[in-house]
N, C-alpha and C positions, 0 to 999 in steps of 0.2 A: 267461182260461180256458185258453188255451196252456198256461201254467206250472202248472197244476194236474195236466193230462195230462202232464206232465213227469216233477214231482213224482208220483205215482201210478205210471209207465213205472219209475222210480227206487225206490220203496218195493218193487216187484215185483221188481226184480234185486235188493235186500235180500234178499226172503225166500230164493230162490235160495243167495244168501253164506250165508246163517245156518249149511246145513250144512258148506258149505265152512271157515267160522272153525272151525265145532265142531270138525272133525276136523285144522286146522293152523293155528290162532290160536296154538297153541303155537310154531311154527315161528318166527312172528314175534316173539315172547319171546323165542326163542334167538334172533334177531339183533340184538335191542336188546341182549339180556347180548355179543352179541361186540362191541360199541361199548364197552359198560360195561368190559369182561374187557380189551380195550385200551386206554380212557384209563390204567383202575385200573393197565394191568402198566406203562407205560409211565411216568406219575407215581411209581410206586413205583421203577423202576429209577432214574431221576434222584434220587429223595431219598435211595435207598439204596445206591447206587452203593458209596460209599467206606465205608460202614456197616458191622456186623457181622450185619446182617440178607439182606446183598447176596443170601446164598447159597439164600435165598426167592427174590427174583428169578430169580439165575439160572435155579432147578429150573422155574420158570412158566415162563420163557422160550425154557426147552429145549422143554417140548412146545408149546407153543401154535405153532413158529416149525416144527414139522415138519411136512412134507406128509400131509395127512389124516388130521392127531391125531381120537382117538376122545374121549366122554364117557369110555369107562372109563380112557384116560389121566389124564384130570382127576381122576375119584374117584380113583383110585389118587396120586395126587400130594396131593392135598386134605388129607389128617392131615400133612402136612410145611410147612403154610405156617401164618399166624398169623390169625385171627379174621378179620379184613375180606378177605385175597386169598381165605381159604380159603370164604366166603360169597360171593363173586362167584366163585370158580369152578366153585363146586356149582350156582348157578342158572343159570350156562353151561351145566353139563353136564346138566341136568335137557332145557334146551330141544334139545341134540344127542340127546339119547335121541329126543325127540318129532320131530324131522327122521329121524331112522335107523327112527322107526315102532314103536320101545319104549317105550310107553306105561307096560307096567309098572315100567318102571326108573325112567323120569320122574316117574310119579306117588310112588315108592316116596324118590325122591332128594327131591323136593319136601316131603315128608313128613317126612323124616331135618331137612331146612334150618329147616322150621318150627317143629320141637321140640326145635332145640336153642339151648337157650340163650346160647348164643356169637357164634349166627350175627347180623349185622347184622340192628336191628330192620327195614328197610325191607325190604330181602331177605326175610326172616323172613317180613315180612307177605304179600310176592310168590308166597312159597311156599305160603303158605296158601292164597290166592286162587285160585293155577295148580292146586293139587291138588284145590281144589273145585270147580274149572270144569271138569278134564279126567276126575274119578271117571265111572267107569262103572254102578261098584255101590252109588251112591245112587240113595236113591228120589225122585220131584219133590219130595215134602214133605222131604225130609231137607236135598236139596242146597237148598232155598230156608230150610232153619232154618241153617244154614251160611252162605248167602251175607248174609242177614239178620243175623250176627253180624258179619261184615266189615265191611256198612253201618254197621251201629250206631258202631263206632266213627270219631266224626268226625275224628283224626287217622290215620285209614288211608289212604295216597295211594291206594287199589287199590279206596276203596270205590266211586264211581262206574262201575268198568268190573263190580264188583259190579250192581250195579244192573241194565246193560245186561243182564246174564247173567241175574240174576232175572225180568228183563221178558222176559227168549227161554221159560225154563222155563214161568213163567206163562201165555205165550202159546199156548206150543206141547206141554204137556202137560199144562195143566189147562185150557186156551180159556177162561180167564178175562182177556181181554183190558182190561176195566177195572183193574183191579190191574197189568196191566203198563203200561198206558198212564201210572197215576199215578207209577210209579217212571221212566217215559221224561220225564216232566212233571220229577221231579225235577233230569234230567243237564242237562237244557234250561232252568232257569232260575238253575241252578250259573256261579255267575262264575269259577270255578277249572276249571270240563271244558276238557279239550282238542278242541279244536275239531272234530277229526278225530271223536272220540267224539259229539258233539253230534250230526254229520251223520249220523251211523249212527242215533242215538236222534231223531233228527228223519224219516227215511226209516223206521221202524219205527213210531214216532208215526202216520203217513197210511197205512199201514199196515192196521195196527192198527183204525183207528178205519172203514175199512172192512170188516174183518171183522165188528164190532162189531155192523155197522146190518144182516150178514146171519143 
């Protein structure tokens, strides 16, 4: 019975987070892209070192290496580099707007990365995802025909955090809590969620299914 109240104490600092993610889930984007932004510069300056592409590297590694480079460094650098730097360093700079509180720029970058054709498909996809989760000027039914596009495609690495994000909408702007439970039902019996995600879609599940009964 203990673990129940646990569990339940735990779904309740969820709903809490929920606004907290909404407004800097992006943040945490932009520090996975600055993991990304440095395996990616640092694998490319070894392979291109002696190359004739080196002088890619170098220009990344001038700003990325100076004290309190901006996003707009990055965009402004991003038409000088080749297809894969220049798509990790767009969804870097997308998550530095959303840390500096320019939503519009991030959503506006993200949008740029998803339609362009060049950009790395994964990225590509990232961008999509980031730009439908962070809109402000969708409507619940819009952004869940949106997010329901990402799901649908089963080779989207971003459709399950998809999901998450339709279960919050579902939940908390149309209190249709059965429909969001069924898509929290889905992260949770996915063999591929990260684990991490599971707990959050496990803590909204209990949740959830007490909103339900009231």
């Amino acid at each position: 019975m203990a673990d129940i109240f646990i569990e339940v104490d735990e779904a309740l600092k969820q709903e809490r987070m929920e606004k907290i993610w909404q407004r800097y889930g992006g943040f945490f984007i932009g520090l996975l892209s600055v993991i990304i932004l440095g395996t990616a510069a640092n694998a490319g300056y070894k392979s291109w070192q002696t190359s004739k592409n080196s002088t890619q590297t170098d220009l990344l590694f001038a700003v990325t290496t100076k004290t309190n480079y901006s996003a707009d460094d990055l965009i402004a650098l991003a038409p000088n580099l080749q297809a894969g730097l220049r798509s990790v360093t767009g969804i870097h700079a997308a998550g530095l707007y959303l840390e500096e509180g320019n939503e519009e720029k991030a959503l506006q970058t993200y949008e740029n990365l998803g339609a362009d054709i060049n950009t790395d498909p994964t990225i590509a996809q990232l961008a999509v995802y980031m730009a439908t989760s962070i809109a402000k000027n969708l409507s619940a039914e819009d952004k869940i025909s949106k997010l329901n596009t990402i799901i649908a495609n089963t080779n989207n690495p971003w459709r399950y955090h998809a999901m998450l994000d339709i279960a919050l909408v579902q939940a908390n702007s149309i209190h249709d809590y059965k429909t969001a439970r069924s898509h929290l039902s889905n992260i949770l019996k996915s063999k591929i969620t990260p684990e991490t995600l599971k707990q959050k879609a496990h803590s909204l599940d209990i949740l959830y299914a007490l909103k339900e009964k009231i």
